[in-house]
C-alpha positions in Angstrom: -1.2 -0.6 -3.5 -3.6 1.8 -1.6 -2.5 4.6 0.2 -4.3 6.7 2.4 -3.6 10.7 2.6 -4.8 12.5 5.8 -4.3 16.1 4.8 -7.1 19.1 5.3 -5.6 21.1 2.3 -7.7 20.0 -0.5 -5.2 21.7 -3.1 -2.0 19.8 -1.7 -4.2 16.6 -1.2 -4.9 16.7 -5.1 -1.8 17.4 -5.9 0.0 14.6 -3.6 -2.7 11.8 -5.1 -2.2 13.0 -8.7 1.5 12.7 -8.5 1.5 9.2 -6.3 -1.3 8.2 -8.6 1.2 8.4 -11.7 3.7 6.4 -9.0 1.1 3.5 -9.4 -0.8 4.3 -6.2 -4.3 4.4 -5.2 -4.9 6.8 -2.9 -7.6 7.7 -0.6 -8.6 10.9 1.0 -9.6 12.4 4.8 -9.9 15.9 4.9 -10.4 15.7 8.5 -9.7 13.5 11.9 -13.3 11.6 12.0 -13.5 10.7 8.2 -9.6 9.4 8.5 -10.6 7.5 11.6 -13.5 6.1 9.6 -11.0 5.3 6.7 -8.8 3.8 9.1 -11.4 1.4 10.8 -12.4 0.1 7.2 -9.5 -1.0 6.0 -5.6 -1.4 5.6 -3.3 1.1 3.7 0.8 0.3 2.3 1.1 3.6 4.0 -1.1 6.8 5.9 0.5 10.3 4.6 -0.8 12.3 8.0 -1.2 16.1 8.6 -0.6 16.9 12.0 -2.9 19.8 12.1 -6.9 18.7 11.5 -9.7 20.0 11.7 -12.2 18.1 14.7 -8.6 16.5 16.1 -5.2 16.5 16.1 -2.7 13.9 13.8 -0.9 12.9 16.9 -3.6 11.5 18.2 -5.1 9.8 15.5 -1.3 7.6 15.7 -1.9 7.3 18.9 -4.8 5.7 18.0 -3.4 3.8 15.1 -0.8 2.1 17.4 -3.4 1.2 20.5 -5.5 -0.7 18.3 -1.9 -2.4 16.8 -2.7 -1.1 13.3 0.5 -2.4 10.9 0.6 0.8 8.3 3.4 2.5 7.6 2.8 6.6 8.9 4.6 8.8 7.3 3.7 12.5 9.0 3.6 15.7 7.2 3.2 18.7 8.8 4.0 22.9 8.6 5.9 22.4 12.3 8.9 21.7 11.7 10.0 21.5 15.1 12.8 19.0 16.7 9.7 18.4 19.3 7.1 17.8 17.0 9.2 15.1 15.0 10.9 13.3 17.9 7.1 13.2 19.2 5.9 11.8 16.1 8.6 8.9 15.4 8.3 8.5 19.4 4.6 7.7 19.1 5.7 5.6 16.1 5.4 7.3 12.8 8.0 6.0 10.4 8.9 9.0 8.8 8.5 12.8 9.0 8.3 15.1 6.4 8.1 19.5 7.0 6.8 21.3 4.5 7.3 22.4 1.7 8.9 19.4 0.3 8.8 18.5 -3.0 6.3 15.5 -4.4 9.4 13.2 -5.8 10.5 13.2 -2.2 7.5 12.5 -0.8 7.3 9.3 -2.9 10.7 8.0 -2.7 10.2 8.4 1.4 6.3 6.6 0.9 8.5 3.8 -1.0 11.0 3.3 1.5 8.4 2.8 4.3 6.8 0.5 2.4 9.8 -1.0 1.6 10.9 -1.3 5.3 7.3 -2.3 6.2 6.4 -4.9 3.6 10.3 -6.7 2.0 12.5 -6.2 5.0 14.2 -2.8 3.5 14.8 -4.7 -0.1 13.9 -3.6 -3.4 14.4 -7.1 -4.6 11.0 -9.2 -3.8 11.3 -12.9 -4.8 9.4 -16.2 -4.8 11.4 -19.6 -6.7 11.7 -18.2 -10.0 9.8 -15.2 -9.8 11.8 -11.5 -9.1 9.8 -8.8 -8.9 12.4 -5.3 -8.5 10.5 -2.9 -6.4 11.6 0.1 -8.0 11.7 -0.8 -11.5 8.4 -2.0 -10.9 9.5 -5.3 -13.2 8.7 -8.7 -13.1 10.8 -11.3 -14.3 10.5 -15.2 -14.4 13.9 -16.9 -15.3 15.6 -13.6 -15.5 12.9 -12.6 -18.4 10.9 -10.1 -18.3 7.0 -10.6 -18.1 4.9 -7.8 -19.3 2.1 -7.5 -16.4 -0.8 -4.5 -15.9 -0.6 -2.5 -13.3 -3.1 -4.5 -10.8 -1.5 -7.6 -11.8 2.2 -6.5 -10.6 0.0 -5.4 -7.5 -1.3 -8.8 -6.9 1.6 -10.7 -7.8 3.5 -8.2 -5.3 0.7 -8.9 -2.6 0.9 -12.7 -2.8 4.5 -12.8 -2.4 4.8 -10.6 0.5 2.4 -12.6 1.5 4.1 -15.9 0.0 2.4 -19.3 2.0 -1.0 -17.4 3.6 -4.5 -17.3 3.0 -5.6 -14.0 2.0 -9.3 -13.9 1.3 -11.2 -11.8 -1.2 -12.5 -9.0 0.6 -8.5 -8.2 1.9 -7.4 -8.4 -1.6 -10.3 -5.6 -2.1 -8.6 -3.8 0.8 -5.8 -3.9 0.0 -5.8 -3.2 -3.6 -9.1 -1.6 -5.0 -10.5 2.0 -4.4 -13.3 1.5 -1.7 -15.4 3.7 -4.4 -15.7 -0.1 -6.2 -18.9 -2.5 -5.4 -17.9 -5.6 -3.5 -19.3 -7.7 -6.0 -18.0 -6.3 -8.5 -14.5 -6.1 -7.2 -14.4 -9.5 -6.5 -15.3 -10.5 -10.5 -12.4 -8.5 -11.0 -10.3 -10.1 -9.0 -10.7 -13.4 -10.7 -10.2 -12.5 -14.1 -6.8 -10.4 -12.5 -5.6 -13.6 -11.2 -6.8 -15.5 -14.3 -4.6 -13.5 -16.3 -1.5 -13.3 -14.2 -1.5 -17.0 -13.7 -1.5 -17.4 -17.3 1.0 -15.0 -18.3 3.5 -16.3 -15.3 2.8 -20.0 -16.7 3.3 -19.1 -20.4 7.3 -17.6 -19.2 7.3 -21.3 -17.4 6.8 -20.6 -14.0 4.8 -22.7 -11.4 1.6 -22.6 -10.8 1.7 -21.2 -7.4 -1.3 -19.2 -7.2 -3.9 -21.3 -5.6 -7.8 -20.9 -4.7 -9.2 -22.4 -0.9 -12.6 -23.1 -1.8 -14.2 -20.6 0.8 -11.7 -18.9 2.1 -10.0 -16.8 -0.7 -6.2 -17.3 -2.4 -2.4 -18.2 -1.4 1.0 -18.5 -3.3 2.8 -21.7 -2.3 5.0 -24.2 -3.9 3.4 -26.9 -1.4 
């Protein structure tokens, strides 16, 4: 699950994607207002860690920005003012959290989870599809109440198809969604397949349906149709 971190503080920045990273994250970086714009415009994030303070423009108005254009991330701001202003302004604007620092990075994570949480399975850490319960926090998977043994992009996808249970999602969203946008296209995508390939045979071999299904040109959905 991608995450993108708008923050002009290269030290913190590392720091914040090395610990999320070890959460299961991918994370991407904007040093500054125009690259997190361009970031922004090319793509879709479980949740934007924003600075308020940046260098060529301010964080305020990049979710400003994020809202107009009816952008769906979650926003969680961070940010040295820790003003009752500055935070009513930012959930006002419609941030979903807001964070002063210095916080510590296990707090920052369980707040990025609970956004995403919120955002993506209604506020429960229990995701579900027939047989299949995937617990958001454990990070587990379990068909029939036992446990399937999945790598790390495979919870991901599995994760993505369910909270996305019954609607097309093509390729190049997947790629959005899940993969660095460091990765060739092409190449990404033949990595996709063999993901899927693999979950779909480890879900099957625990008995579960096969629910995973390809539309010829138009990507993937899970549905028991």
């Amino acid at each position: 699950m991608k995450l993108l971190v708008i923050e002009d503080e290269k030290d913190l920045s590392d720091s914040i994607c090395t610990y999320l990273g070890k959460e299961q994250f991918i994370c991407e970086t904007a040093y500054d207002y125009r690259t997190a714009i361009e970031k922004i415009n090319s793509g879709e994030f479980a949740c934007i860690i924003l600075d308020i303070m940046l260098p060529y423009g301010s964080g305020m108005d990049l979710l400003r920005t994020l809202k107009k254009e009816g952008k769906t991330d979650g926003v969680l701001i961070i940010s040295a003012k820790n003003s009752l202003e500055d935070k009513i302004k930012g959930l006002q604007i419609g941030a979903d959290d807001y964070l002063a620092k210095p916080f510590h990075l296990s707090e920052l994570a369980a707040r990025v989870n609970a956004i995403i949480r919120r955002k993506m399975h209604g506020g429960n850490n229990i995701v579900s599809f027939n047989e299949i319960r995937i617990d958001t926090l454990a990070k587990e998977t379990a068909i029939k109440n036992e446990r399937v043994e999945l790598t790390r992009k495979e919870y991901e996808l599995l994760l993505y198809f369910i909270s996305n249970q019954r609607r097309v999602i093509s390729k190049n969203a997947l790629i959005a969604h899940l993969w660095s946008d460091e990765m060739g296209t092409g190449e990404s995508i033949d990595f996709i397949y063999t993901h899927i390939k693999n979950l779909r045979k480890k879900l099957q071999e625990k008995g579960c349906g096969d629910y995973i299904k390809s539309i010829y040109g138009m990507g993937y959905k899970l549905t028991d149709q």
